[in-house]
N, C-alpha and C positions, 0 to 999 in steps of 0.2 A: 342157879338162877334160871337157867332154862327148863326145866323142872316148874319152878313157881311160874315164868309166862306159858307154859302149856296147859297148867292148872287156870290159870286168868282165862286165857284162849277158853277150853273148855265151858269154864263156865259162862262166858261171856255168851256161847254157844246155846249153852243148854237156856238160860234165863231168858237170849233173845228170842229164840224160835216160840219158847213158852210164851213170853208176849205179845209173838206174830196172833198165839191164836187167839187173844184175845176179842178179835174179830169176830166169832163166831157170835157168843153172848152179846156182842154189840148189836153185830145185824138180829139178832133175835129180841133183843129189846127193842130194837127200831120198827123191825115188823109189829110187835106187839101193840104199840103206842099207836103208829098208823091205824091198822085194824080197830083198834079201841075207840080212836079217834073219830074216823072217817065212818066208819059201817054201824056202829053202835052208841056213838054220841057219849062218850065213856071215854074220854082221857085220862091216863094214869097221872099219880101227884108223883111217884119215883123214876120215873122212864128218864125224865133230863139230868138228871143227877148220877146216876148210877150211867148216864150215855157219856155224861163228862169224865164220870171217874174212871171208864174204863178205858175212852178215848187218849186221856192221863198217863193211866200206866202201858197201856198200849205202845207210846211214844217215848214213856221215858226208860222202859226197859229193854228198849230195843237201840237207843244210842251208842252201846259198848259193842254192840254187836256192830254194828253199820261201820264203824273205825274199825274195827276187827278185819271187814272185808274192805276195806278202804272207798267207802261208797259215798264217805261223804261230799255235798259238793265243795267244790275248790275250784278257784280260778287258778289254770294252771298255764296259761301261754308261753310263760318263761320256764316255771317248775319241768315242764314236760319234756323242753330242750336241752335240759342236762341230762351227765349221768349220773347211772342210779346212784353211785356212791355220794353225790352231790345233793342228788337229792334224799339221801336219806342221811348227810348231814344236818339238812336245814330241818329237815325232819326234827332229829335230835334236839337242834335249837329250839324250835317253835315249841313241841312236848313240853319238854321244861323249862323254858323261862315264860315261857307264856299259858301254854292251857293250861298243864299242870295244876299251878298254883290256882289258875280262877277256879277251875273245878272242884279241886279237894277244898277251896275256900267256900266256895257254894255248898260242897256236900258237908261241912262244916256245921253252916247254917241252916240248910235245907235240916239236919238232925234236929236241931233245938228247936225248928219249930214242928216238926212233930213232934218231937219231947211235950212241949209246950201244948199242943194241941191235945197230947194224950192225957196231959195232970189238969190242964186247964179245963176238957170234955168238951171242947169247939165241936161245934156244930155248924152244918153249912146258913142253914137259914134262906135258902133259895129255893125251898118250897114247905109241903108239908108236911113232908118228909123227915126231912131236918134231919139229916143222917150225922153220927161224929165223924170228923173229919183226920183224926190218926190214923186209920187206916191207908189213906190214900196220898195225907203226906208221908209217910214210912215208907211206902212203895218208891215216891218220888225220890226222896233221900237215899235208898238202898240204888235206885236207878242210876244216880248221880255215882256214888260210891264203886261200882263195878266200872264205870266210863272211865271215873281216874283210875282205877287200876288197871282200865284196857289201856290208858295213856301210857300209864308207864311200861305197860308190858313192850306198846309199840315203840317206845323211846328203846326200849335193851334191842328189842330187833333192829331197830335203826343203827343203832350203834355196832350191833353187828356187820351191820352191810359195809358201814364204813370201816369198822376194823380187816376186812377182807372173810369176816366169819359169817356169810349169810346163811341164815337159817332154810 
C-alpha cells in the first residue's frame, strides 16, 4: 500500500506543478487580448474562453496537490492544540466519512458529464467561438479523480501516524 500512496504522491506531484504552469499561456493570452484590445481596436472572439478554460484547469489540477502539501486552508484553533496522533486521527475521520465520499461522488458525476458533453458535442456558446466543451470538462473530472485518490492516500498516512507508523 505504500508503494501505491508514493505512486498517488507522485503523481499528484507531477500533474500539480504541470498545472502551476498553466499560468504562462494564461498571461500570454491575457497580454494578447489587452494589446489587441487597447492599441489596435481588435478584440479577440477566443481570448475569454480559452482565459476560463485554462483558469479551470489551472485550479482544478492543482487541488491533489495543495492536500498533498497540506496547504489547504482550515480552521485549526482547536486542531492545532493537539497531538499529532490526535490529529491525524480526525484526519482519518474527516477523509473518509466525509470528503471522501463527496469527492469520488462528484468525480462520479463530474465524468458523465463529460461523457455527456463528448457524445452530446456541447459547445460553450459564450462566444464566437463556440469551442466543445469535453475537453475542459475531462480535465475537471480527471482533477477531481486524482484529489480523491490524494484523499485516500492522505487517510493511509493518517492512519499511520496513529498506528505509531508515521511515514
Amino acid at each position: 500500500m505504500t508503494r501505491l500512496v508514493r505512486l498517488v504522491d507522485r503523481l499528484t506531484g507531477i500533474v500539480g506543478h504541470l498545472g502551476a504552469w498553466l499560468v504562462v499561456p494564461l498571461f500570454c493570452i491575457m497580454t494578447w487580448e489587452v494589446v489587441a484590445r487597447f492599441f489596435f481596436d481588435a478584440p479577440t472572439f477566443w481570448a475569454y474562453e480559452f482565459a476560463y478554460m485554462i483558469t479551470g484547469a489551472h485550479f482544478v489540477l492543482g487541488i491533489a496537490l495543495v492536500l498533498r502539501q497540506r496547504q489547504h486552508i482550515r480552521i485549526d484553533f482547536l486542531y492545532a492544540r493537539y497531538p499529532r496522533r490526535v490529529q491525524a486521527a480526525l484526519d482519518v475521520v474527516v477523509y473518509i466519512l466525509f470528503l471522501a465520499p463527496v469527492v469520488w461522488w462528484m468525480t462520479w458525476r463530474l465524468a458523465q458529464v463529460a461523457w455527456a458533453a463528448f457524445v452530446g458535442g456541447e459547445v460553450s456558446g459564450d462566444s464566437g467561438w463556440n469551442p466543445v466543451l469535453w475537453p475542459l470538462r475531462t480535465v475537471i473530472a480527471f482533477g477531481f479523480f486524482l484529489f480523491a485518490l490524494q484523499i485516500l492516500a492522505e487517510a493511509w498516512k493518517a492512519l499511520g501516524t496513529v498506528l505509531g507508523r508515521e511515514a
